[in-house]
SEMAR-648036 format. One record per residue (C-alpha): residue number from 1; x, y, z. Coordinates in Angstrom, 2 decimals, always signed. Layout:
<n = NUM	east = X	north = Y	up = Z>;
...
This chain:
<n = 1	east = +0.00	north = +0.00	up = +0.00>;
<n = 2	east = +2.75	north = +2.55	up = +0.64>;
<n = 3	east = +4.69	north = +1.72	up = -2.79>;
<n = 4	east = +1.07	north = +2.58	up = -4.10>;
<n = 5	east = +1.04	north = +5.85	up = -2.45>;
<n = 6	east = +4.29	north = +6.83	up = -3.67>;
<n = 7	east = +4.39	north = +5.53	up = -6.78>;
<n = 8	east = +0.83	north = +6.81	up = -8.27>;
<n = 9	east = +1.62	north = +10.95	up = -6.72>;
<n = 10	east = +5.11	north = +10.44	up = -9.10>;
<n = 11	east = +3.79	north = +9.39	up = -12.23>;
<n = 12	east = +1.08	north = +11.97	up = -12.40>;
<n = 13	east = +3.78	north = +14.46	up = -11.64>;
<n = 14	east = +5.69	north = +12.83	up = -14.39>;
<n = 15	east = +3.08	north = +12.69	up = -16.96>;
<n = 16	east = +2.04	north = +16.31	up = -15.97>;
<n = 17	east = +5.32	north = +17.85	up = -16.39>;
<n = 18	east = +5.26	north = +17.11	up = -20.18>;
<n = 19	east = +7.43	north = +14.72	up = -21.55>;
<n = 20	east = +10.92	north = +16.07	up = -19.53>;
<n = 21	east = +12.90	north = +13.74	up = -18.37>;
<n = 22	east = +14.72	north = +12.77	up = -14.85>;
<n = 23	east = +17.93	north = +14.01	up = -16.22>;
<n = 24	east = +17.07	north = +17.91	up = -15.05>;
<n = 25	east = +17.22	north = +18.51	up = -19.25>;
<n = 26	east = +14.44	north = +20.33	up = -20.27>;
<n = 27	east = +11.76	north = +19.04	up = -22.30>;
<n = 28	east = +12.33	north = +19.37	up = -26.32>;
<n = 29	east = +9.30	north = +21.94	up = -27.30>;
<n = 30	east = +6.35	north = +19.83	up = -28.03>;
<n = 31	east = +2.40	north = +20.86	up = -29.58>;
<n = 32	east = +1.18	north = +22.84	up = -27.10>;
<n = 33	east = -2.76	north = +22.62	up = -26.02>;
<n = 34	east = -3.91	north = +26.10	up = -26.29>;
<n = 35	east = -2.93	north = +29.07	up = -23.27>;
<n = 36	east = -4.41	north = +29.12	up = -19.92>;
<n = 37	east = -4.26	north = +27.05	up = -16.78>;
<n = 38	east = -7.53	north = +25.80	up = -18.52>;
<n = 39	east = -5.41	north = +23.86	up = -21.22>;
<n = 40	east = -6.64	north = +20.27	up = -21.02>;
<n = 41	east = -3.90	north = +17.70	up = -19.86>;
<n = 42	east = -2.26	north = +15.67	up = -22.99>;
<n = 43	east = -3.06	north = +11.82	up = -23.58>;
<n = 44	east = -1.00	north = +9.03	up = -23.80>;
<n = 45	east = -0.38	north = +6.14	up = -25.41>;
<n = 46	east = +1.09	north = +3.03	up = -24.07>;
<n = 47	east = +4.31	north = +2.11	up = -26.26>;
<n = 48	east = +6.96	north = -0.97	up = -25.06>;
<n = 49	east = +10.40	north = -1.48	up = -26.46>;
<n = 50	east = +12.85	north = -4.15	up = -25.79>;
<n = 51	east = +16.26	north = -4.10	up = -26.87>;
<n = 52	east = +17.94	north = -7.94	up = -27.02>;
<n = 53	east = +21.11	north = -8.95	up = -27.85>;
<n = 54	east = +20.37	north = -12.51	up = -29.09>;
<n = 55	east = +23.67	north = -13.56	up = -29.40>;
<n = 56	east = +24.96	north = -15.71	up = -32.46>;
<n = 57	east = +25.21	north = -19.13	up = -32.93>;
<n = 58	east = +28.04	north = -20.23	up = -31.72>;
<n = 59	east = +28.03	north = -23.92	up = -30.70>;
<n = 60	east = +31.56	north = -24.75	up = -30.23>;
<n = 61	east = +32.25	north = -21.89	up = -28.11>;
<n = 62	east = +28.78	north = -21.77	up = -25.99>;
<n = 63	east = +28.18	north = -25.62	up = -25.15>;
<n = 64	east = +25.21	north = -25.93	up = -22.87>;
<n = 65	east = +24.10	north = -22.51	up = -23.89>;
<n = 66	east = +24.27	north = -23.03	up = -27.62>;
<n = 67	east = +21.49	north = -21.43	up = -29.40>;
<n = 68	east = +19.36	north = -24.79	up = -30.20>;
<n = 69	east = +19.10	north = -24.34	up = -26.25>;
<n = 70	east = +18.36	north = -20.62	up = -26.17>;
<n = 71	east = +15.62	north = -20.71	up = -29.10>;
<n = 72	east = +12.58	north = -21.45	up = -27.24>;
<n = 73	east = +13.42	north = -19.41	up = -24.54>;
<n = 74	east = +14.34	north = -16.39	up = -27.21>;
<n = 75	east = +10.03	north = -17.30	up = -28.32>;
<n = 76	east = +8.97	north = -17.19	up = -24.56>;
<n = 77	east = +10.59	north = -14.18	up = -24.21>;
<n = 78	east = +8.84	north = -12.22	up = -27.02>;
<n = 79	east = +5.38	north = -14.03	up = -26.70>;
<n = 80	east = +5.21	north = -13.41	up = -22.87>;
<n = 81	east = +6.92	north = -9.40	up = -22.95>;
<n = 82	east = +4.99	north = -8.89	up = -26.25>;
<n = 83	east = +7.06	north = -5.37	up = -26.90>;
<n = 84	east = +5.28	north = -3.09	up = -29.70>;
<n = 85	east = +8.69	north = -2.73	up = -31.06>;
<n = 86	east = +11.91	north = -4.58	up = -30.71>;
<n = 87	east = +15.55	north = -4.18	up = -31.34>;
<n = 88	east = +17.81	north = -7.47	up = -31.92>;
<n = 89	east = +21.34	north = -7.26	up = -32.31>;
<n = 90	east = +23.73	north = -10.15	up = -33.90>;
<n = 91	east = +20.69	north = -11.52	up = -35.25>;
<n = 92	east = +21.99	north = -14.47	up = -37.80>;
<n = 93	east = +19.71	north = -15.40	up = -40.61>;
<n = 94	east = +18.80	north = -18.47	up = -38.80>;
<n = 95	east = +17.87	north = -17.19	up = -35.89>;
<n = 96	east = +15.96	north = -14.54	up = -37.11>;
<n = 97	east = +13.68	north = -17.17	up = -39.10>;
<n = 98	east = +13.04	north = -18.82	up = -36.05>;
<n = 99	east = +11.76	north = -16.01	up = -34.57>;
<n = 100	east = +9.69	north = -15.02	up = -37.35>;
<n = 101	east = +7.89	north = -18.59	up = -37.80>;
<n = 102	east = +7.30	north = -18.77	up = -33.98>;
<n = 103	east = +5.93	north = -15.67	up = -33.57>;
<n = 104	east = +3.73	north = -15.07	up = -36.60>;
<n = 105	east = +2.01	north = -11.46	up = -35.20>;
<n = 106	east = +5.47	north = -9.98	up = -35.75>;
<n = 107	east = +7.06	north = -8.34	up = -39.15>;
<n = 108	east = +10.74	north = -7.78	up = -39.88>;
<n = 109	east = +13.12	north = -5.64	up = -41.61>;
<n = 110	east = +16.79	north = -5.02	up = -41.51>;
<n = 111	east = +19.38	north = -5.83	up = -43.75>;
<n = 112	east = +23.08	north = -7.89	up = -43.67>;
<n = 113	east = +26.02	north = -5.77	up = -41.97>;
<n = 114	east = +28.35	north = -7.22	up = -44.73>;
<n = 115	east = +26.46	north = -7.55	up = -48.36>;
<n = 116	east = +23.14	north = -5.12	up = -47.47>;
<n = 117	east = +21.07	north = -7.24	up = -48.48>;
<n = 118	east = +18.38	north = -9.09	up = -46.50>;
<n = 119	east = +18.90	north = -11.60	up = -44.45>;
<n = 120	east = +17.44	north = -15.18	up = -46.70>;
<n = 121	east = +15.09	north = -17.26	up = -44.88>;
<n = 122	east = +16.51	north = -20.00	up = -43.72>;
<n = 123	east = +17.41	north = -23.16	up = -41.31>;
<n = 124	east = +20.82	north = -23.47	up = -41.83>;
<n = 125	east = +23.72	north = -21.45	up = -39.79>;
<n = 126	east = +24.06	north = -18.35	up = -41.32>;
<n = 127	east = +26.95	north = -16.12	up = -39.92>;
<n = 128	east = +26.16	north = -12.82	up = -41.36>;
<n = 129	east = +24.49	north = -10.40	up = -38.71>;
<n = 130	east = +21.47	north = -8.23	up = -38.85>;
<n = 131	east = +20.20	north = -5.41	up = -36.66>;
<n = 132	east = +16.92	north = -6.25	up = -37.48>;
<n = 133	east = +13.29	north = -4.63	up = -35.66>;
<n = 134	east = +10.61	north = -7.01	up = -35.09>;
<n = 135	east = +7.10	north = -5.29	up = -34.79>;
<n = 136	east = +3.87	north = -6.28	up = -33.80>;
<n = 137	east = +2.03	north = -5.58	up = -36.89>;
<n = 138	east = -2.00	north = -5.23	up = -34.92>;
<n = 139	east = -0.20	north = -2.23	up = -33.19>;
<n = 140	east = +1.83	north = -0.48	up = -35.34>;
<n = 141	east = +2.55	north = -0.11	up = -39.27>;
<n = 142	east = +5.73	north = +0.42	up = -40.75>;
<n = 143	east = +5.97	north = +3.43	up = -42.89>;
<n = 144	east = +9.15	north = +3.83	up = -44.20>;
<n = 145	east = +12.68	north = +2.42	up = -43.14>;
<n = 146	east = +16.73	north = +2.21	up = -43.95>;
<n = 147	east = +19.58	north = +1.25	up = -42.91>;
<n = 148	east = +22.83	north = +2.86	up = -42.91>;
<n = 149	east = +26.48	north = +1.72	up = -41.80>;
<n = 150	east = +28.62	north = +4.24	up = -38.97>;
<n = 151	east = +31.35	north = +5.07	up = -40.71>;
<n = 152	east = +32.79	north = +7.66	up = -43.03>;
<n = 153	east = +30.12	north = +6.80	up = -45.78>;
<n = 154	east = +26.40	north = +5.20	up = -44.06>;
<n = 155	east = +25.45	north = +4.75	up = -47.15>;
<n = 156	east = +27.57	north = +2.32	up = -48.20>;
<n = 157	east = +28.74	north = -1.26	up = -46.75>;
<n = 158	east = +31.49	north = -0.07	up = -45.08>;
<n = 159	east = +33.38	north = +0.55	up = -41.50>;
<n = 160	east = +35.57	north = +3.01	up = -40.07>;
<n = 161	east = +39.45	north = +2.49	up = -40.32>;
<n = 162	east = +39.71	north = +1.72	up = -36.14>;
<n = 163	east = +36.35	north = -0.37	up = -36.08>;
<n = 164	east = +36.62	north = -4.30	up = -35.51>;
<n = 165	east = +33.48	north = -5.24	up = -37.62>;
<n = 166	east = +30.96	north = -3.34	up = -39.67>;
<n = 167	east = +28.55	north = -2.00	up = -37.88>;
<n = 168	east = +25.19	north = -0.93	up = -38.69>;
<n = 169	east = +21.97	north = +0.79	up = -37.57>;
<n = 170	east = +18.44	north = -0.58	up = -38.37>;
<n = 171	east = +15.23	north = +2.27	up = -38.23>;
<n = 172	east = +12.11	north = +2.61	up = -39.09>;
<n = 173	east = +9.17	north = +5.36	up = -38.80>;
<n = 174	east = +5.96	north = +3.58	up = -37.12>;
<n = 175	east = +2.11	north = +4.75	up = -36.75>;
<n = 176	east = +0.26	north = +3.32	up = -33.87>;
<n = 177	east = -2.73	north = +1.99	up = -35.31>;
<n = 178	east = -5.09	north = +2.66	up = -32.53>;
<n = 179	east = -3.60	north = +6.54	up = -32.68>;
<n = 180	east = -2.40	north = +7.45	up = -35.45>;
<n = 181	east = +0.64	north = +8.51	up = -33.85>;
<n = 182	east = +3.85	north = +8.45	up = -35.19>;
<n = 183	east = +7.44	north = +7.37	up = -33.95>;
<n = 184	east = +11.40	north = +6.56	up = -35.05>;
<n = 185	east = +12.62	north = +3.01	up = -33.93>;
<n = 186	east = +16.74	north = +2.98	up = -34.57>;
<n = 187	east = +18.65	north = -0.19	up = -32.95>;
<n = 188	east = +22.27	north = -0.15	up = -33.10>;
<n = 189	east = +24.94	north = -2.42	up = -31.86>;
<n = 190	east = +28.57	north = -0.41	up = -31.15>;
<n = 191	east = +32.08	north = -1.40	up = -31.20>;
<n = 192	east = +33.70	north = -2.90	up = -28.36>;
<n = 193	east = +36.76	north = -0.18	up = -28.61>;
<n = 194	east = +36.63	north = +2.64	up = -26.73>;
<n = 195	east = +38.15	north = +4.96	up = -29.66>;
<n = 196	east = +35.66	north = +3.59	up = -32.63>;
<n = 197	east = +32.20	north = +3.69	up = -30.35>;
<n = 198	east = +32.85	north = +7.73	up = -29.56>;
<n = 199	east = +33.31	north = +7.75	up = -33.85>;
<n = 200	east = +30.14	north = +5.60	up = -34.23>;
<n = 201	east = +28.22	north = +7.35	up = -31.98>;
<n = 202	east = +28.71	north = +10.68	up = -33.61>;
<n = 203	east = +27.96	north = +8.96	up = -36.76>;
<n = 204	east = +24.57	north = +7.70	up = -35.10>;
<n = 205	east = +23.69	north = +11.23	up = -34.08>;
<n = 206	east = +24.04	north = +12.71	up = -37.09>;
<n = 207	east = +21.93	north = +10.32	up = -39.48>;
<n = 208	east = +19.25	north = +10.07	up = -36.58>;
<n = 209	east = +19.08	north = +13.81	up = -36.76>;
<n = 210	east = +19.18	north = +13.36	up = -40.81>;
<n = 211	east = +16.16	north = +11.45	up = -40.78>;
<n = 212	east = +14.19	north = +13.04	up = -37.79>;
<n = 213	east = +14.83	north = +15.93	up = -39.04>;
<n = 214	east = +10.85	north = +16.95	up = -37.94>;
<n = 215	east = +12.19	north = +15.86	up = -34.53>;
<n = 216	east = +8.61	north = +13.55	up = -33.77>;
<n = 217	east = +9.12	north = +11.13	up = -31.15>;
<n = 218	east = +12.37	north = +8.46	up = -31.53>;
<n = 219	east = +13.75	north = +5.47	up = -29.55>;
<n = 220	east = +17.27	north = +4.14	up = -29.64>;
<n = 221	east = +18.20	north = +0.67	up = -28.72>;
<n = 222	east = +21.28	north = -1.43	up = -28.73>;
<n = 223	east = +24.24	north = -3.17	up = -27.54>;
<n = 224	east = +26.44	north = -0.29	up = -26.92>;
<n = 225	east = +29.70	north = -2.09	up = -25.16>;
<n = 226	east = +29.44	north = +0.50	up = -22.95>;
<n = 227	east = +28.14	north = +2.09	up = -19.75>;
<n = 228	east = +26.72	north = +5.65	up = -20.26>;
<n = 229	east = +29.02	north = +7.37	up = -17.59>;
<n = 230	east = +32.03	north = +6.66	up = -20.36>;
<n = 231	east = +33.02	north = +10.09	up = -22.06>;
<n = 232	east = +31.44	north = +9.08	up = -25.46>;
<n = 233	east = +28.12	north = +9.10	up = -24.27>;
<n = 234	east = +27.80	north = +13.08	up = -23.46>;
<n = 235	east = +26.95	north = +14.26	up = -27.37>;
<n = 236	east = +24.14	north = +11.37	up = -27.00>;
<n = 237	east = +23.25	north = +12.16	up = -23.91>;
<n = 238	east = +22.98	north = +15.84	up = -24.62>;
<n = 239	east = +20.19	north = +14.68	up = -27.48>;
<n = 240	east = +18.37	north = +11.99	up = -25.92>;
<n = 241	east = +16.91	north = +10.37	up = -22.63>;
<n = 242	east = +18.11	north = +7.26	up = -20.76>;
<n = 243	east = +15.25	north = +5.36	up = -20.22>;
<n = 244	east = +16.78	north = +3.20	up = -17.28>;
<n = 245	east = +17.64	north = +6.75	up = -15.45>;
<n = 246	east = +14.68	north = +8.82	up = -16.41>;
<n = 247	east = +12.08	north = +6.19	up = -15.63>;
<n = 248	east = +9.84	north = +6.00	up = -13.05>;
<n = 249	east = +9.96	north = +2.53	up = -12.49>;
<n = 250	east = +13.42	north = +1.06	up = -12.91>;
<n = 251	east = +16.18	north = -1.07	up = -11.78>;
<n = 252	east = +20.03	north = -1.28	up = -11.70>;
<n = 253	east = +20.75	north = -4.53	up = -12.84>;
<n = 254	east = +23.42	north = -5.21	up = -15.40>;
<n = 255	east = +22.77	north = -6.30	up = -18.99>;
<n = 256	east = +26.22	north = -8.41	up = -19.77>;
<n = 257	east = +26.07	north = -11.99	up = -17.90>;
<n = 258	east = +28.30	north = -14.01	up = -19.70>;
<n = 259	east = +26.24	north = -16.71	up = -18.98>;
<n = 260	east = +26.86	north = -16.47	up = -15.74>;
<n = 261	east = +30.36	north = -15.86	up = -15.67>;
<n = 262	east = +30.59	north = -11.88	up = -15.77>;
<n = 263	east = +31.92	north = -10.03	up = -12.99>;
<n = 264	east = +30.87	north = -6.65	up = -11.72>;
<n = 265	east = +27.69	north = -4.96	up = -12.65>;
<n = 266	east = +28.03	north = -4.28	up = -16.54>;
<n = 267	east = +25.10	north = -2.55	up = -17.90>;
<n = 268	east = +25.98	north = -2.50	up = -21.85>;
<n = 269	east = +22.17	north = -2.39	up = -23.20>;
<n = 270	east = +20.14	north = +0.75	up = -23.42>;
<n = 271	east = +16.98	north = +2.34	up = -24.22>;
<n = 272	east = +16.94	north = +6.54	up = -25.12>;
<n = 273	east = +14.42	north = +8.47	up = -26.61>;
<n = 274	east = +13.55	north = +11.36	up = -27.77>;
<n = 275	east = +12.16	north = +13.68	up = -25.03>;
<n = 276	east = +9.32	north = +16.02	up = -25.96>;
<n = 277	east = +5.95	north = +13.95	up = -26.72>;
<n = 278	east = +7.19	north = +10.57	up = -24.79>;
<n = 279	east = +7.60	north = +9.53	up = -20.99>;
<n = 280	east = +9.81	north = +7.12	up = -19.70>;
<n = 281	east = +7.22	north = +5.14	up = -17.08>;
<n = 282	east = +9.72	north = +1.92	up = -16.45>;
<n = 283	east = +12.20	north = +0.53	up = -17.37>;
<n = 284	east = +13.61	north = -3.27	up = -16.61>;
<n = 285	east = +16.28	north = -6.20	up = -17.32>;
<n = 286	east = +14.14	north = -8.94	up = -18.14>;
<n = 287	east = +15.91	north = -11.39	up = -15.89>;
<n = 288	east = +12.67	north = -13.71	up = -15.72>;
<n = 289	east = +13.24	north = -17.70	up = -16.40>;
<n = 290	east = +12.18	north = -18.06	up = -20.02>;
<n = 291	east = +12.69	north = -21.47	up = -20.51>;
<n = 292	east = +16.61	north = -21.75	up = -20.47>;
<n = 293	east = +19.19	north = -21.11	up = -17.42>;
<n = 294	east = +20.65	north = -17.59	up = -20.10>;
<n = 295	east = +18.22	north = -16.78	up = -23.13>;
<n = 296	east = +21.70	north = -14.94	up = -24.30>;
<n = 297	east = +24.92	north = -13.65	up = -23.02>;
<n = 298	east = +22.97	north = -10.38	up = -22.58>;
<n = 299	east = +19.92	north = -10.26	up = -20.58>;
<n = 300	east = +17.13	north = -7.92	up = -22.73>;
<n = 301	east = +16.17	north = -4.48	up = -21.62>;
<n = 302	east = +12.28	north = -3.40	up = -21.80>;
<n = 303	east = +10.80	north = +0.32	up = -21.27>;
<n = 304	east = +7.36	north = +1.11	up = -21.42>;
<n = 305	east = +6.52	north = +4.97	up = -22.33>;
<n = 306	east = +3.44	north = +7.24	up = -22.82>;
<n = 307	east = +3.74	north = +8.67	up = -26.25>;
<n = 308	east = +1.65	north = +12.06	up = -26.18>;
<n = 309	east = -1.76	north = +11.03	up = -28.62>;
């Protein structure tokens, strides 16, 4: 009863403050509902995210936690969350199938880090990987979408000079069906060097900038190797919201488990958005038992927001 008390007084200041964020940034300028203290309150709609590094298939290295282990946990995951809109990173062609056929109120897109092409359908290992969004097609439509690489030229297959691997983001603009309203879905997946993820994610800022250039409501998901106290985060930070620390509801739980083996609390997956028309209400690492000991070497991350009707 007291968690009640506290928690219901918070979120109507939250929802009544706009769509500012726990960060102390103010609120991006947003449609405004006429002058007065008469202006009626704005309504919300419910939108959830999850951001999931599925890990590849990699048998020899993963043993018990292979991904023929991991698959029907991966379906549990998605069937019992049921996200609006999700993120995958090192999605294999494979795996991404599996998905699909499983969970048959969900559409795809993305496209191959390394040829650009989309990922074949498929039951055999396939080792190219795809940021690809899954969406849950009674609840949203997909209007328009793209892919481009971070590097020096995005719209080419390419990667920068000090990057491991290519590396790719995935969007997509979304109406809510029930609404009408409209939203940007990126999901990303950044180097594991320091010196090429600052590079990247000034890449990322600039084509999510490019594309939103009407600013309306976005959400960024993805592996990002990183905590967001590291130095490279501040030019992302200074554009959008951290879900996990503008929430509501949240947690402090890290993200990288190693399948049980990580050390230290290692939060490397992350949810922003867009502030303005949205409101972070909670944010979570899906640690739930799925169906396998690890559904990945990453747990998922889910938000929930009010997205301003």
């Amino acid at each position: 009863m007291v968690l009640k008390i506290l928690i219901f007084p918070l979120l109507a200041l939250f929802l009544s403050s706009g769509c500012s964020s726990d960060d102390g940034r103010p609120a991006d300028d947003g449609p405004q509902g006429g002058s007065g203290g008469g202006s009626p309150q704005p309504e919300y709609a419910d939108v959830s995210v999850v951001s999931f590094n599925i890990r590849v298939d990699n048998s020899a290295q993963d043993g018990a936690n292979r991904w023929s282990e991991r698959r029907a946990a991966a379906v549990n995951m998605l069937q019992r969350e049921k996200p609006i809109v999700m993120g995958l990173q090192e999605a294999q062609a494979h795996q991404i199938t599996w998905l699909a056929r499983s969970c048959t109120d969900y559409a795809w897109y993305g496209l191959g880090r390394d040829t650009g092409t989309p990922p074949p359908e498929t039951d055999a290992y396939a080792r190219e990987e795809t940021m690809a969004i899954f969406w849950r097609e009674s609840e949203a439509e997909l209007l328009d979408k793209g892919t481009f690489w971070l590097s020096e030229t995005p719209g080419e297959v390419s990667k920068l000079p000090s990057a491991d691997y290519r590396r790719t983001c995935t969007w997509g603009l979304f109406r809510l069906r029930a609404t009408g309203t409209r939203f940007y879905f990126f999901n990303t997946h950044l180097a594991t060097e320091t010196i090429p993820r600052g590079e990247q994610i000034g890449i990322l800022i600039a084509n999510m900038k490019r594309i939103n250039d009407k600013r309306q409501p976005a959400f960024l998901t993805g592996d990002f190797n990183a905590e967001t106290d590291e130095a490279a985060f501040a030019p992302l930070l200074a554009y959008l919201s951290d879900a996990r620390a503008a929430a509501t509801l949240s947690d402090n739980r890290a993200t990288w488990n190693d399948y049980g083996q990580a050390t230290g609390s290692k939060k490397y997956d992350h949810v922003f958005f867009l502030s303005g028309r949205c409101v972070a209400r909670q944010f979570r690492v899906l640690t739930d038992d799925y169906g396998a000991p690890y559904i990945s070497d990453h747990y998922p991350v889910k938000a929930l927001f009010g997205l301003q009707k």
